[in-house]
C-alpha positions in Angstrom: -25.2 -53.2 84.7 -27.2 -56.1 85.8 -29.0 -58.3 83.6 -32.8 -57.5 82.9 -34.1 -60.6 84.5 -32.5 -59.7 87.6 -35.4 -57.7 87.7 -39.1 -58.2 88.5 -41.7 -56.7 86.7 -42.9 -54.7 89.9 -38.7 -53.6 89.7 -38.9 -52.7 86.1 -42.7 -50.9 86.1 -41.8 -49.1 89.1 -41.9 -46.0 87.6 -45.1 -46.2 85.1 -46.9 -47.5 88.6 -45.9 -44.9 90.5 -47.2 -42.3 87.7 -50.4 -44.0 87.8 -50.9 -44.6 91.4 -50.1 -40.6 91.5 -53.3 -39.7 88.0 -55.4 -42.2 90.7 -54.7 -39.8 94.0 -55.7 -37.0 91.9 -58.9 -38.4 90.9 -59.7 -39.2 94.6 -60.1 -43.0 94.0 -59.5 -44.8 97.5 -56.5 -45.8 98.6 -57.3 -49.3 98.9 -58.5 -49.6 95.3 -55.5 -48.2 94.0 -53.4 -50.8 96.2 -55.5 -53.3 94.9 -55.0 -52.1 90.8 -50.8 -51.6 91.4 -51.0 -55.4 93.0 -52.9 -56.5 90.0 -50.2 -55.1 87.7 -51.7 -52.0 86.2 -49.7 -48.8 85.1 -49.7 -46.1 83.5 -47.0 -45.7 80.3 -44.6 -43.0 79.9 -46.2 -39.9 77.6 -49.6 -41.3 77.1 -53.0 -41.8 78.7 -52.8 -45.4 78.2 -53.2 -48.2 80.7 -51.7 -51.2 80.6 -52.2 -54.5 82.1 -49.6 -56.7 83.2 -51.3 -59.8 82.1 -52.9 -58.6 78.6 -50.6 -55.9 78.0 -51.7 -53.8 74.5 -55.0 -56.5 73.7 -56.0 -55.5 77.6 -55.0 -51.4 77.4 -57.6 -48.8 77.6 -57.4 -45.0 77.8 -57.1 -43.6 81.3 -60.2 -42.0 81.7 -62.3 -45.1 80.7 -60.2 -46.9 83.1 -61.0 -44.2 85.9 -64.5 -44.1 84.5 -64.8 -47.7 85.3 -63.2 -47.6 88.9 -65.3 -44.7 89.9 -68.6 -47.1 88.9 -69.4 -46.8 85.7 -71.9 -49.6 84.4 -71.6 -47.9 81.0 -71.6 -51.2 78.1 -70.0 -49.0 75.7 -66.7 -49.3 78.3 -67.1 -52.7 79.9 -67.3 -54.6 76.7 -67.0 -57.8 78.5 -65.3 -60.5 76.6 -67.1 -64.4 77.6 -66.1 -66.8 75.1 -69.1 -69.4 74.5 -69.1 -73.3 76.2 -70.1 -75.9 74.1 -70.5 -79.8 75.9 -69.1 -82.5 74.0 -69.3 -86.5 74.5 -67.3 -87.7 71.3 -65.0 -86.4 68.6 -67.6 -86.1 66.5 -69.3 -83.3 68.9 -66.0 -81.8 68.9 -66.3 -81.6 65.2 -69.9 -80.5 65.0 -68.9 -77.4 67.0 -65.9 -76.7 64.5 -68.3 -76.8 62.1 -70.3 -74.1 63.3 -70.8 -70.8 60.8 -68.6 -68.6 63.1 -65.8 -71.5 63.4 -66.0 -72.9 60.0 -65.5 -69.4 57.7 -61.8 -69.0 60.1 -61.0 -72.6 60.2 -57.0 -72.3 59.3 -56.7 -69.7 61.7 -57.9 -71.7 64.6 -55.7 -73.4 67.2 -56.3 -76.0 70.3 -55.1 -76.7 73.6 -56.3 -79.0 75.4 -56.3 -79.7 79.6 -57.0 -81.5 82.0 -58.9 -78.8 83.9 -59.7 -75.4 83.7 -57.9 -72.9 85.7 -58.7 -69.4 86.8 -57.4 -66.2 89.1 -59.2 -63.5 91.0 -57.0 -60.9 91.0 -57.2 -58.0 93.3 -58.8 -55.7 90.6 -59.2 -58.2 87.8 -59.3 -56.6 84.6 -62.6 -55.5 83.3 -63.0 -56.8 80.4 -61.7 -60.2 80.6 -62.9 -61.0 84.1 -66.4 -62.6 84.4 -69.1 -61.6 87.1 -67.6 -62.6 90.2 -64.1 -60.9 89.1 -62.6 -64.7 87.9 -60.4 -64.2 84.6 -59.4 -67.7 82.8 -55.7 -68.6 83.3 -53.8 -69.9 80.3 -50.2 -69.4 81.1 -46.9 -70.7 79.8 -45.4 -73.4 81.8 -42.2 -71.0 83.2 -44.5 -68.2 84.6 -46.9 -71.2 86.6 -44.3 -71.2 89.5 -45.2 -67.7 90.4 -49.4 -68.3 90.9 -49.7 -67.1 94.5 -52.4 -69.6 95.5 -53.3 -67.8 99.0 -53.6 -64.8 96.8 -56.7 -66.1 94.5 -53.8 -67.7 91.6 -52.6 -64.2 90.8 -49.7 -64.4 89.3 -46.8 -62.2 91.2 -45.5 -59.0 90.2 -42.3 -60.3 92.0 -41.8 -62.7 88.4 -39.0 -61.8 87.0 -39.1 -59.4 83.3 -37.5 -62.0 81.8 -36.6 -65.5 81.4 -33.0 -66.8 82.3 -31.3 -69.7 80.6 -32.1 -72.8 81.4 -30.1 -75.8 81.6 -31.0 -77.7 77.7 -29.8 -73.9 76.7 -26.4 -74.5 78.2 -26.0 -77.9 77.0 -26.6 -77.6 73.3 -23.6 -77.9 72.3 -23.7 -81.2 73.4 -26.4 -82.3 71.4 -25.5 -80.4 68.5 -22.7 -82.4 67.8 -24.0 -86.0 69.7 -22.1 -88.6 68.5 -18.7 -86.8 67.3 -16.0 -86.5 70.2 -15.2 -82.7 69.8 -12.7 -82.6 71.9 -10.9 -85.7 70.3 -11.5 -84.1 67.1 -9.4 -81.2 67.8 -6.7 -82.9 69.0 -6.4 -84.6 65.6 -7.0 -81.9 63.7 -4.2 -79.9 65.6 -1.9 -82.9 65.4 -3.4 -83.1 61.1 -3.7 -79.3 60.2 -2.0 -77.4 63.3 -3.0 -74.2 64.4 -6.9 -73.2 63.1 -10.2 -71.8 63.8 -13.4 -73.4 64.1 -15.0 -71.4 60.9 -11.8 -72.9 59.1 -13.0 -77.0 59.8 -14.8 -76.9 57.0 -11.9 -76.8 55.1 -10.6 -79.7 56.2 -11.2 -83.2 53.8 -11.9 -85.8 56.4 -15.9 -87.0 56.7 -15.8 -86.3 60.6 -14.6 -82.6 59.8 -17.0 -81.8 57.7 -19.7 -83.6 59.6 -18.2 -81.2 62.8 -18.8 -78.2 60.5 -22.3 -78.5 59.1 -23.4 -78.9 62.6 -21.2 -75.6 63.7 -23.2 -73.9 60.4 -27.0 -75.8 61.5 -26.1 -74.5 65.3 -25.4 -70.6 63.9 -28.1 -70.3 62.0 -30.5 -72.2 63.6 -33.8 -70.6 63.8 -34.0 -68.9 67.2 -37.5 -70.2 67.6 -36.6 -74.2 67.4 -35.1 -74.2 70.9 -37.7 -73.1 73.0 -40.0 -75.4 71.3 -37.8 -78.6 71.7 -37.7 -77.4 74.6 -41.3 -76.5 75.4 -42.3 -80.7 74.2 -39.9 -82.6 75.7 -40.1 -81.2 79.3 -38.4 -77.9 80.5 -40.8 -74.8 81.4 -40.5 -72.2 78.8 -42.7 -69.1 77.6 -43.8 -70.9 75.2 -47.3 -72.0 75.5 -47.9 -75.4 73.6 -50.8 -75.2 71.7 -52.0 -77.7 68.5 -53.3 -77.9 65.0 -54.6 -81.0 65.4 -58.6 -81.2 67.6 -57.5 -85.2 68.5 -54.1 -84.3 69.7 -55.9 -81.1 71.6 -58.8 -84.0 73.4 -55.9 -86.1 74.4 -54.5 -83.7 76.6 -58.0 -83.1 77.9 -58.8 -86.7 78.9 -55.5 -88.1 79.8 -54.0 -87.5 83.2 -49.9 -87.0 83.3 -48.3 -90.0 85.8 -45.6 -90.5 87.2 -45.1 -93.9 88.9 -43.1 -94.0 92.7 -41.9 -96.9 92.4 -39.7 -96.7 89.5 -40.0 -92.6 88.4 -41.4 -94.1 85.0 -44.0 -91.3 83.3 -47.3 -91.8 81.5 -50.9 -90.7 80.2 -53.4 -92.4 81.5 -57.0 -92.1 79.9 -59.8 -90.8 83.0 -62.6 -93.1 82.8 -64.8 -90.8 84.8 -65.2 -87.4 86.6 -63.9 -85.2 83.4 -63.1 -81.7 83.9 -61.2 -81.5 80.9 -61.9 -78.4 78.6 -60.2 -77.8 74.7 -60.3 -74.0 74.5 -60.2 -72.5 70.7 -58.2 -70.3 70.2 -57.4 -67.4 67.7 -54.5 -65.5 67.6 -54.4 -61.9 65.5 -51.8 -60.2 66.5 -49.4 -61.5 65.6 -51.6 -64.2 63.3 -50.9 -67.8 64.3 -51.6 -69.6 61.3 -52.0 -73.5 60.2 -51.0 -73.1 56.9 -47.8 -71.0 58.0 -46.8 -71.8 61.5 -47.8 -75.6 62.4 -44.6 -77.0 63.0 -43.9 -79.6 60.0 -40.0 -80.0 59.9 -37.5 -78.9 62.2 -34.2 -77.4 60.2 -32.1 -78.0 63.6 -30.4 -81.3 65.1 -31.3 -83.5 61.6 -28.5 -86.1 62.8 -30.8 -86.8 66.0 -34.3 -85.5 64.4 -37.1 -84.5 66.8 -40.1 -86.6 66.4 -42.8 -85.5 68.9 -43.6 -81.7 68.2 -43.6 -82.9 64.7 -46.3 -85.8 65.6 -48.4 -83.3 67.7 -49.2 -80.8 64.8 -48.1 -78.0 67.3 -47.1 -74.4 67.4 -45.6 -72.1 70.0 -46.9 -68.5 70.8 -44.6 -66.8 73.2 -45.4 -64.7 75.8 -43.2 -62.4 77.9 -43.6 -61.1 81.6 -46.0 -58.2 80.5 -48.2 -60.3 79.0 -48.1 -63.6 80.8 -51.8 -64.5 80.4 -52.6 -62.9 77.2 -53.5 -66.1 75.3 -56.9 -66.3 77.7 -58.0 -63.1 75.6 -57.6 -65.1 72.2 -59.7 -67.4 73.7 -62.5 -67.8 71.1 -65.1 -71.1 72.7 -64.6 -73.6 75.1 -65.2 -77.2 74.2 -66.3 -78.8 77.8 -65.5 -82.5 77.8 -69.0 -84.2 79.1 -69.4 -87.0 81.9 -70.5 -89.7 79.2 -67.2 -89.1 76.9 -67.0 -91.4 74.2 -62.7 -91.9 73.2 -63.3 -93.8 70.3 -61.3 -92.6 67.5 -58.7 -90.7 69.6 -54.8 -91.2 69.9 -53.5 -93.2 72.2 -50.1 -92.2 74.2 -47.2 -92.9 71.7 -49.0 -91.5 69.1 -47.6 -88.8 70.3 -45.2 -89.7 72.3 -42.4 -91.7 70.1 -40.5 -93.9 72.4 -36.8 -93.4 72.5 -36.4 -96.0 69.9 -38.1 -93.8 67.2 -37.5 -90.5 68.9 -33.4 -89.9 68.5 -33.6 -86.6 70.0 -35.8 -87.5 72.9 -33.4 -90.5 73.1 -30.1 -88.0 73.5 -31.9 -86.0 75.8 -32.2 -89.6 78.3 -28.8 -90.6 77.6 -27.8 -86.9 78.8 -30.1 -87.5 82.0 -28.2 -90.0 83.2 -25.0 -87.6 83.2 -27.3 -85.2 84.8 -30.0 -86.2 86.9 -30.9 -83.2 88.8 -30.4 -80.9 85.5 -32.5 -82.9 83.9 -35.1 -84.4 86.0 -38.2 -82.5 84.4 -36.8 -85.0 81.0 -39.9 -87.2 81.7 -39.1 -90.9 81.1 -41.9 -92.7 79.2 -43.0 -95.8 79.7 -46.8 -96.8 78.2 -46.5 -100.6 78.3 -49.0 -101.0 81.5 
């Protein structure tokens, strides 16, 4: 049987498409309308009347007949309820705040999140979906890093049905042991326990008196039980694509990542932020997730139980949290998209972090500073390991 992210979603929807490419014959709706819905990632689920979007999935799904209702023309507000969050201009942290502090914001305060960019994407899907789409068909694109290699750019930033259902392993997944037990030599270890205790299991270490034993078998007891969300955010914030999307607490850390430009310099591969002094596109979008609730009070990221011998500093420093979404609903966070802070020509940076605010160097950051001396055993595994440097 092969694995499920052998498949795409197109492989794995095949089905539910074909039943609703089938209702859509029936109701006479042209053929290249119903080409254009099936491309978009539309269908049809088994034993219900429900329609489902491949982007939104359940916040985006909608009876069949409204959805029919809307292809054949209908201009009917009760079934276009057309979702445009509001865009507020801001010049200064203290506009930021003013906004925050807004009736609509203020009374839901702990329940909002940031993220912050550089620029504000969008797609124009073949049928975009009706509610989320503005206008002139453009929906907002806020999409984990791992499903950002599939945007078809000839095809309007659609992201393709050809990505897979889910995500395979990447390569910090296959080398955790190796930072789960930095520092101890494993395989010397076993030798001398062998040669020490003879014959003996892994579970049965802890038995064992000696301080590198028992330091091997709390980190075999930290690696089982580890929570199964503290890997993809390690390795969401220090540089491999996940489905995670990265997303902050914190409104400074949130207009960093709006005004600062990622860098990477050719002549020595050395990575930093640098500020832009002028031309800002840079947008903070709020953000409110329901379902499941993202809260500050319960899911900022404050401690992380795993890897305490070689603690992780920068998720910690950027008051972040990590919403995952899967192949069915890739772009669902740009329908939890509450306002849009728009960062202003005349932007004023006083008060703001600076790049190793949150970015500890090496020196500070013992995980980050495994994770480099593991780079240089693997430089092509590892090459999306970014390598800071903010001293020019």
């Amino acid at each position: 049987m092969s694995k499920l992210f052998d498949k795409s979603f197109a492989d794995y929807f095949s089905e539910m498409q074909r039943r609703l490419s089938s209702r859509l014959e029936e109701e006479k709706i042209e053929e290249t309308t119903i080409h254009q819905v099936l491309k978009s990632g539309f269908l049809l689920w088994e034993n219900t009347d429900t329609v489902y979007d491949g982007y939104y999935w359940t916040t985006g799904a909608m009876p069949y007949k409204h959805f029919v209702s809307i292809l054949k023309g209908s201009t009917d507000k009760a079934l276009i309820r057309r979702r445009t969050p509001p865009v507020y201009s801001i010049n200064s942290l203290e506009d930021a705040e003013k906004v925050l502090a807004l009736p609509q914001y203020k009374k839901i305060k702990d329940d909002i999140c940031f993220r912050g960019q550089v620029r504000h994407f969008s797609a124009q899907r073949p049928y975009p979906h009706p509610f989320f789409s503005d206008s002139n068909g453009y929906e907002t694109l806020l999409l984990p890093g791992y499903w950002r290699q599939f945007v078809e750019e000839k095809e309007g930033n659609h992201v393709s049905n050809s990505r897979p259902i889910e995500m395979p392993e990447n390569f910090l997944s296959i080398l955790r042991d190796r930072l789960h037990y930095y520092g101890i030599d494993v395989s010397g270890l076993r030798q001398r326990n062998l040669e020490r205790y003879g014959f003996h299991s892994t579970s049965e270490v802890e038995d064992f008196p000696d301080a590198e034993s028992q330091e091997f078998a709390r980190r075999y007891k930290e690696k089982v039980n580890m929570n199964p969300t503290e890997q993809p955010l390690l390795e969401q914030h220090y540089g491999f694509p996940t489905v995670g999307l990265d997303v902050t607490f914190d409104l400074k850390t949130a207009l960093f990542f709006a005004t600062n430009r990622f860098q990477i310099r050719k002549e020595d591969g050395k990575a930093n932020y640098k500020q832009i002094k002028n031309g800002h596109e840079g947008v903070i979008y709020l953000l409110r997730f329901t379902a499941p609730k993202l809260m500050k009070t319960r899911d900022m990221i404050s401690s992380i139980g795993a890897f305490d011998h070689i603690p992780p500093i920068r998720p910690i420093k950027q008051t972040c949290a990590i919403p995952f979404f899967l192949s069915y609903f890739v772009n669902e966070a740009a329908a939890n998209i509450i306002g849009i802070l728009k960062i202003g020509d005349n932007f004023n940076n006083s008060g703001l972090y600076n790049s190793i605010d949150l970015f500890p160097p090496k020196e500070t950051d013992p995980f980050y500073r495994a994770l480099l001396e593991l780079k240089k055993e693997f430089p092509e595994e590892l090459e999306s390991i970014a390598d800071y440097d903010f001293t020019l």
